[in-house]
N, C-alpha and C positions, 0 to 999 in steps of 0.2 A: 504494500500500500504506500502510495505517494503523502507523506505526512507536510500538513502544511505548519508550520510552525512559526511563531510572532511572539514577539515579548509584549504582553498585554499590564497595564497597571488599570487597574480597572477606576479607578480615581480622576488616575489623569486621562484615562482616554474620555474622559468630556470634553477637556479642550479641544481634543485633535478630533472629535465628532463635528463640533459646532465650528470648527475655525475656517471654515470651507468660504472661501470669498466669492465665488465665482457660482452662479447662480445657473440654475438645469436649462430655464429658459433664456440663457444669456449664451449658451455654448455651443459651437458646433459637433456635431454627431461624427464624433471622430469617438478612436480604440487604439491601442497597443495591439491589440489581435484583429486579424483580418479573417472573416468568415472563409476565406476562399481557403486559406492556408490550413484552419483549425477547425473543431467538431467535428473530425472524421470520426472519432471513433470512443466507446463508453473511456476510456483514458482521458483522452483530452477532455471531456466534460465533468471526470474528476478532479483533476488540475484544475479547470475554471470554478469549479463551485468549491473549492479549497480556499479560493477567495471569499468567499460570502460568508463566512463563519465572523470575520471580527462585524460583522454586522449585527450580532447580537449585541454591541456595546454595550456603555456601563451601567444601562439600564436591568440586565441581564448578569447575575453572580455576582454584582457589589454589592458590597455590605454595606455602601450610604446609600442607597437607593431610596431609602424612605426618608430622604432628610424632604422637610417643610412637608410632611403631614401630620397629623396628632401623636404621633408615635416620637416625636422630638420635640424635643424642649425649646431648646434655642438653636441658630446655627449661624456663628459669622462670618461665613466663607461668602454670602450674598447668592441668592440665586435667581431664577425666573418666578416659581411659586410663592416665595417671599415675597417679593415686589407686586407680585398680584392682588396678594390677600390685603397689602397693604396702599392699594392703588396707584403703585408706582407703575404698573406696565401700561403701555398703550401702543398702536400700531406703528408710534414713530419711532420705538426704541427696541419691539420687541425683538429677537433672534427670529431662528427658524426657519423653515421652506425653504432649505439650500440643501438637500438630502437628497434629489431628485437622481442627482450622479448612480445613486442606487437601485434604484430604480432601470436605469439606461440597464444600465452592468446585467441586470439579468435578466430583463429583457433581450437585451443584445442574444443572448444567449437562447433564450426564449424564438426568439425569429428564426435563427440559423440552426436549431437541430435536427429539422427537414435532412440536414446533409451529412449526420451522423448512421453509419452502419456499426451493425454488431448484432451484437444479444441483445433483444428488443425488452427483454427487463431488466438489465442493465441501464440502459438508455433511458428507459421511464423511470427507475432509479434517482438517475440524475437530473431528468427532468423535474420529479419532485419534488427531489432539496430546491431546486430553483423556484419550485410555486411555493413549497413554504417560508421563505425570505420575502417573497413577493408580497404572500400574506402578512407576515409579520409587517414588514414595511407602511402596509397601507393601514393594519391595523393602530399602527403608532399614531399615522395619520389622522385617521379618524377620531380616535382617542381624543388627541388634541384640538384638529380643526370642526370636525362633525363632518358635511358633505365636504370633498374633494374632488378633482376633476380625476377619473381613472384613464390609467393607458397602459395599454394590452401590449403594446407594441414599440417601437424605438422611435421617437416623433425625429422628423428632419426639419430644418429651421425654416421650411418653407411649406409644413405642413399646417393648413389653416388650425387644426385640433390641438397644437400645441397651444393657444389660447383662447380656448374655449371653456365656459363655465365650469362652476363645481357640480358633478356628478349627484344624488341625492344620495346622500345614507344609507337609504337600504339598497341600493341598487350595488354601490361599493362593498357592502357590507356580504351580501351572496354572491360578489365576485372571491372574497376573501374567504367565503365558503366552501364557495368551488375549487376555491385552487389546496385548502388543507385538505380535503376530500379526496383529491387527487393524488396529494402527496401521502394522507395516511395508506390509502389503498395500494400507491405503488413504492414509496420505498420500504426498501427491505429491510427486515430485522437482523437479518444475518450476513447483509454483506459488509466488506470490510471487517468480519470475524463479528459485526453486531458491537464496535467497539463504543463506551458513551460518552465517547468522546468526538463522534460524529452525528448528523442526525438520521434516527433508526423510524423505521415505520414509529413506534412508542413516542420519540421525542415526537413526529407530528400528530400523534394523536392528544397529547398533551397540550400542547397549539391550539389544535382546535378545540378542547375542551374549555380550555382558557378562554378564546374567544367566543364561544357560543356560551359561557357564563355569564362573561361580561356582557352581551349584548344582547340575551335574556332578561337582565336583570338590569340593565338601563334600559329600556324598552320598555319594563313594565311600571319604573318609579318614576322615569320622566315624561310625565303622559302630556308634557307639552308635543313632544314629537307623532301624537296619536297614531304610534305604531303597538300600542299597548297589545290588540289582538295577536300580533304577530308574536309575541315575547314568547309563547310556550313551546314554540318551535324551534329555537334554541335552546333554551331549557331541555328541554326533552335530546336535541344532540349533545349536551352537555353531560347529561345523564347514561345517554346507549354510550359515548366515547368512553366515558371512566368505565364504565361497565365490561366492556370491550378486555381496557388494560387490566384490570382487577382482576378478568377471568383468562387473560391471555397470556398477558407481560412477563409473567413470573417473577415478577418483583413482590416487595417486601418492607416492611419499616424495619429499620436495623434494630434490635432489640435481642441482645446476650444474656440479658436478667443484670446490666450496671448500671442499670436506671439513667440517671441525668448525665452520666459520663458517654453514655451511647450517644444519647440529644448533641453533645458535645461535640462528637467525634464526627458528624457531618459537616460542620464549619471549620475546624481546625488541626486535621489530617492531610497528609502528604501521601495518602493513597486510597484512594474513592474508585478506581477502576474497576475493582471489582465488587462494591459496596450493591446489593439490591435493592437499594433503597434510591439511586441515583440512576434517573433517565437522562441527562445530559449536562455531559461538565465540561469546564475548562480547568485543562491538565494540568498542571505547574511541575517543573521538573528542574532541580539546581544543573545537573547534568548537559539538559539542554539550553538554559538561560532562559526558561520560561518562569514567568513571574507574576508576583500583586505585592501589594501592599495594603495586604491585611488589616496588619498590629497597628495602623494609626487610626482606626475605630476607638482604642482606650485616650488616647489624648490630642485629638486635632481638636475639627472646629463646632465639635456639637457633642449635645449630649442626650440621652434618655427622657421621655416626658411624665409625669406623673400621672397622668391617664393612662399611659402605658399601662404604669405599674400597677394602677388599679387594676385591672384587667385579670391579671394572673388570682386567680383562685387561692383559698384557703388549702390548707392539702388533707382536707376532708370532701370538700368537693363545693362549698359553699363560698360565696361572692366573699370577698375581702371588704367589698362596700356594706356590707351587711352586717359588718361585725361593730361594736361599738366604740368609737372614738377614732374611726379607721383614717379620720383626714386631719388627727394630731398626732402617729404616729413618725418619729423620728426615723431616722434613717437606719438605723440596726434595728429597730420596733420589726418596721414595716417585709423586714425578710423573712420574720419569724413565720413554720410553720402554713411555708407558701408553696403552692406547685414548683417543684424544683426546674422546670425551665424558666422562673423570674431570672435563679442566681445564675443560669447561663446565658441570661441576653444581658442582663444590666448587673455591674459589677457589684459584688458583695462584700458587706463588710471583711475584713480580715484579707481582702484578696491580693497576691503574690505576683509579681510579673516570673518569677523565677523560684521554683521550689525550696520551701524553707526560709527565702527574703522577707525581705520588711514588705509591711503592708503597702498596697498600692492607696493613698488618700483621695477621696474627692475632691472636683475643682466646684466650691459652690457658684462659679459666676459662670459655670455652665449648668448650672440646676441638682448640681449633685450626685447626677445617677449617668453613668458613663457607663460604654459600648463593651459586654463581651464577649458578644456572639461573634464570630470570626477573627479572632485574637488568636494566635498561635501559643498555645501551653509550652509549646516543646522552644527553649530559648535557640535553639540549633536554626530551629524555621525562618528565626527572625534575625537577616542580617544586613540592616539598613535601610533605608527609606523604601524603597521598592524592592527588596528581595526579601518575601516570605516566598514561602515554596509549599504552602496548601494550595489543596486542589478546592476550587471553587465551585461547586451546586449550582448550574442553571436550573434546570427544573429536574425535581424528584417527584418522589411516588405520594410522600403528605400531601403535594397539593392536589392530587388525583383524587386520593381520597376525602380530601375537603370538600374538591369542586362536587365529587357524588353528593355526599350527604345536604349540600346546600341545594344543588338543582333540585333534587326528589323535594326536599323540605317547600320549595317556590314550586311547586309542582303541587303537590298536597298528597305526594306518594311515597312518601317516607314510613320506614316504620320500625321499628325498635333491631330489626334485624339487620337494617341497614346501617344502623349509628354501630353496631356489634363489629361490622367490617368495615369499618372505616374511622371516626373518630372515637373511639373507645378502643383500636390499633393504636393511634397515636398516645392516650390519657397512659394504658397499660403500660408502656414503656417507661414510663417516668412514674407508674406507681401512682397513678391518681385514678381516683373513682372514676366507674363508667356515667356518662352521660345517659341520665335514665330520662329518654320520650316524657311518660305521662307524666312525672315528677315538673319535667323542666315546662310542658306547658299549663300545669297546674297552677303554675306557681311564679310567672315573667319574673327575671330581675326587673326591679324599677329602672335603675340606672342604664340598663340597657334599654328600655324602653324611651327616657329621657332622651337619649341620644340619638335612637330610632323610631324618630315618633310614625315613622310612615309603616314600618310594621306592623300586623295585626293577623287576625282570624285564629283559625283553631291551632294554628302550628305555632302560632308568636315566641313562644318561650321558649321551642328546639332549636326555632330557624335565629332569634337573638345569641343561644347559647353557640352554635359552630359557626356567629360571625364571633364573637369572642374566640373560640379555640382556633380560629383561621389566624386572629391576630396574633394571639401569643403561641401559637406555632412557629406565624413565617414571618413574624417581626424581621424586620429587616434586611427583610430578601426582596422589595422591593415592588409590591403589589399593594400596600395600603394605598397610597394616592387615587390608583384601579378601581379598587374597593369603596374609597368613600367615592369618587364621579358613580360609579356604577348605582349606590346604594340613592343616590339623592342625597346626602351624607355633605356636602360641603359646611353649612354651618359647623362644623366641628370645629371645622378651620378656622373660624371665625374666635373662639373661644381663648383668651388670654392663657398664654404655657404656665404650666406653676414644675415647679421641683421640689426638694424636697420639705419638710416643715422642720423650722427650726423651733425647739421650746425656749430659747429665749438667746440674749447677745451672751457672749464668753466661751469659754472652752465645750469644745464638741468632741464628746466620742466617735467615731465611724469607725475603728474597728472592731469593734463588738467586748474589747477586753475591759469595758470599763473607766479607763485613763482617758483624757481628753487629748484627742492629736490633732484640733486644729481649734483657731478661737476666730470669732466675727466679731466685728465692732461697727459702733457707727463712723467714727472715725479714730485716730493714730490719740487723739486726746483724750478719748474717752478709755482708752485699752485701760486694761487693768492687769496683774499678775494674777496668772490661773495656776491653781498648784496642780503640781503633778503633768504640767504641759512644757512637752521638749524644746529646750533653748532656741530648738533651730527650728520650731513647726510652723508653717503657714499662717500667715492672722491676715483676714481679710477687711477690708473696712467698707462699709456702706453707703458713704458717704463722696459722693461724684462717680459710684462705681453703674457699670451696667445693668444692676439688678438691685433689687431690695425686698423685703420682708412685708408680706402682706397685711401684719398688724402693727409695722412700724418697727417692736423690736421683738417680735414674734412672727409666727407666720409660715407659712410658704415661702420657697423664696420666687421671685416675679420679675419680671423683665421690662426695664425702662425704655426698650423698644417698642415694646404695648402701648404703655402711654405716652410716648411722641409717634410713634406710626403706629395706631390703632389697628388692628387685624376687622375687618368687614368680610362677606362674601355676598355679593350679588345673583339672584338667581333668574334667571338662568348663566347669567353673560359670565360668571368665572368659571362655570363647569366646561368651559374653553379656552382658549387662547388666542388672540388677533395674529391672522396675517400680516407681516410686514407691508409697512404701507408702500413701500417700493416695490412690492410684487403687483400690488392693484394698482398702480402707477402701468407699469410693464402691461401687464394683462386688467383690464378695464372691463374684462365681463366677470373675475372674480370677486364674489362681497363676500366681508366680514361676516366672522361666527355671531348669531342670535347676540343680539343685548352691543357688539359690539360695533 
């Protein structure tokens, strides 16, 4: 097998996504490969679609993916969702729709396999990874613009259709059907040894489970688009697709009986290849100079959000918000006695970057509760800004079984047997109660309801509980943002970040031993001597800083970014993003997303 190999940092490759100056409809319809030369034969169209893999970018196996949804606290690196929620974006500044190069590329390929001979499943093979890129591509599209103009084909700058309007939604949206449909059916599970590190029939049925979730279930919450009828028809392929993998895949959730060290070992191992729990990844190997950078999840430019941490469960099986005093416990409180994947996505007290070290401390002027889901344990992994050498999870088998047990639940076909194989697989792992059906719609959590007011009917309380086990499963792998556009869910966004609660100014415990290892104040005037706190500990002050205390010298801690740039959400107009105003400039039959 022809191995296409890249040094991926999955961080940085945003810049090198978005940095593209030179616009689709600005270019002419030129290639480095000439059709006459190439696609003769299923090789060559492995070679070409060997390119189409960094196209899953950093959207796809980075561990910031979920920065500026309700799953983080604060982030000030700056981004597009930030500036939105806080009404900085607009068509004169926004990025974007300069991706279209991508589009050409497999297309290109897409036109000229007419002139490929061989093994005709081979060929359709290849032709599949090229619809499901295709797919992906336009799905991103859509995601963010809503209609888009579709092309099937490689426009020439003298074809009138390269500026023609946007496409309608659904029309785009059964193009992007058609084409995973194609690609589940024909690529194969076993060629290239079936390795998952390429994509296998499985990774596109995963694809398109993803997508017929997602547009299931924006279909049927945003009834402005009065495609509401149509939602169950996705749904319903959301449901035969997992169903399909479930009974076919031979996958598996990794579960040895080490509980939350298993949960662990999908984000921060340096071998997943043969993992069944993992339908497609990106490899990392020191050997071959394939790489991420991981390990700066525990101290770059963000941190954990305290909604989050509500989220994770008592590890009896009952809401943490349920319990009494649940939103004045402190920072070592608040671990106590929690579904043990809390302590592997958000760092826990006592926690070590290196076995047997000093505690790692919180930074409270990022909320307190800092990244460790995809932190390399092993100090070997981690050497230097971009050389960790874990292998990366684009899509596994939890979210297959997620997306079943939601689709049946929006379906009204779910049933106790189903939650048995699929998220009561994931609970069992980590040693938490099963999710019991009649219990959970006897009984809604409030707070989930609060936050989903648009849920209801006889299934409310299962279908609220595995949007919870969806979140603190795949926390920050990059589908919350997905998740709230889908659900109707933006106001969330809207909601000021809190972290952690402080019980009052001076010395703070966070590693759980009792001793205070770090002290806040309001300012350097007021500091006091804290006994029993290290000469050399951290003392934060409050005073001209980034954040402060929700009751002054108590509190949460809160972010002074809220109160100079308020967070809003506009409905409908932020569940999209504007076209650049230099594209409808260029092209004069494209308008703006709804609202904008």
């Amino acid at each position: 097998m022809k191995r296409y190999i890249k040094y991926i940092t999955p961080f940085c490759l945003i810049a090198a996504l978005t940095g593209c100056t030179k616009d689709f409809l600005q270019r002419d319809p030129k290639t480095e490969i000439t059709s006459d030369q190439f696609f003769k034969s299923p090789g060559d169209l492995e070679t070409y679609t060997n390119g189409f893999y960094s196209m899953m970018g950093a959207a796809y196996g980075d561990p910031s993916a979920d920065n500026f949804s309700d799953d983080i606290s604060i982030y000030n690196g700056g981004a597009e969702l930030d500036n939105l929620i806080r009404g900085k974006l607009s068509p004169d500044n926004v990025g974007g729709w300069n991706n279209w190069d991508k589009l050409r590329r497999i297309n290109f390929m897409l036109d000229n396999v007419s002139r490929t001979t061989g093994d005709q499943a081979a060929i359709n093979h290849y032709i599949g990874i090229a619809r499901f890129y295709r797919a992906l591509f336009y799905f991103n599209m859509v995601k963010r613009y809503g209609d888009v103009p579709w092309y099937s084909h490689v426009m020439q700058t003298s074809d009138q259709s390269l500026y023609k309007a946007s496409d309608p939604r659904a029309m785009v949206m059964d193009s992007v059907m058609n084409d995973l449909e194609f690609a589940a059916t024909n690529v194969s599970a076993s060629m290239n040894n079936g390795t998952n590190t390429r994509v296998t029939k499985w990774a596109a049925y995963t694809l398109l489970a993803r997508v017929a979730l997602f547009e299931g279930t924006f279909r049927k919450y945003h009834t402005e688009l009065n495609l509401q009828n149509t939602a169950p028809r996705f749904l319903q392929r959301a449901a035969s697709a997992t169903d399909t993998v479930i009974a076919n895949g031979g996958f598996s959730i990794y579960n040895t009986g080490a509980g939350a060290t298993n949960f662990r070992a999908m984000f921060s191992s340096n071998n997943l290849s043969g993992n069944k729990e993992v339908i497609f990844l990106q490899k990392n190997d020191q050997s071959l100079g394939v790489a991420n950078n991981t390990h700066v999840v525990l101290d770059w430019q963000w941190a954990l959000s305290r909604s989050l941490a509500n989220d994770f469960l008592m590890n009896d099986g009952t809401p943490f918000t349920s319990q009494a005093g649940f939103d004045k416990q402190d920072f070592v409180q608040m671990f106590k006695n929690r579904d043990p994947r809390m302590a592997e996505t958000i760092m826990p007290p006592g926690f070590s970057t290196t076995p047997g070290g000093q505690p790692y401390l919180i930074k409270p002027d990022f909320g307190g509760m800092l990244q460790v889901k995809f932190y390399p344990r092993d100090p070997n992994l981690r050497q230097g800004w971009v050389a960790d050498y874990t292998d990366l999870p684009i899509f596994r088998y939890a979210e297959i079984l997620l997306t079943n047990a939601e689709a049946k639940a929006e379906l009204g076909t779910l049933g106790q047997a189903d939650l048995d194989k699929t998220i009561n697989l994931l609970r069992r792992r980590v040693a938490m109660p099963d999710l019991n059906m009649a219990a959970a719609n006897a009984s809604p959590d409030p707070a989930q309801i609060a936050r989903f007011p648009l849920t209801g009917g006889n299934n409310q309380g299962v279908l609220l509980e595995i949007r919870r086990e969806r979140r603190v499963e795949m926390a920050c792998e990059g589908l919350r943002w997905n998740d709230l556009l889908r659900w109707k869910a933006g106001p969330a966004l809207a909601q000021a970040s809190q972290g952690i609660y402080v019980a009052a100014l001076g010395g703070i415990d966070v590693t759980g031993d009792g001793i205070p290892d770090i002290a806040i104040w309001q300012n350097a005037q007021s500091a006091q001597p804290v006994p029993g706190l290290p000469a050399n500990a951290p003392v934060y002050y409050l005073d001209g800083s980034s954040y402060y205390l929700s009751n002054g010298t108590s509190g949460n801690i809160m972010f002074s970014k809220d109160v100079s740039q308020p967070r809003n959400f506009i409905d409908p107009k932020y569940y999209y993003f504007p076209i650049p105003l230099q594209q409808t400039v260029l092209n004069t039959n494209l308008k703006q997303p709804s609202g904008w």
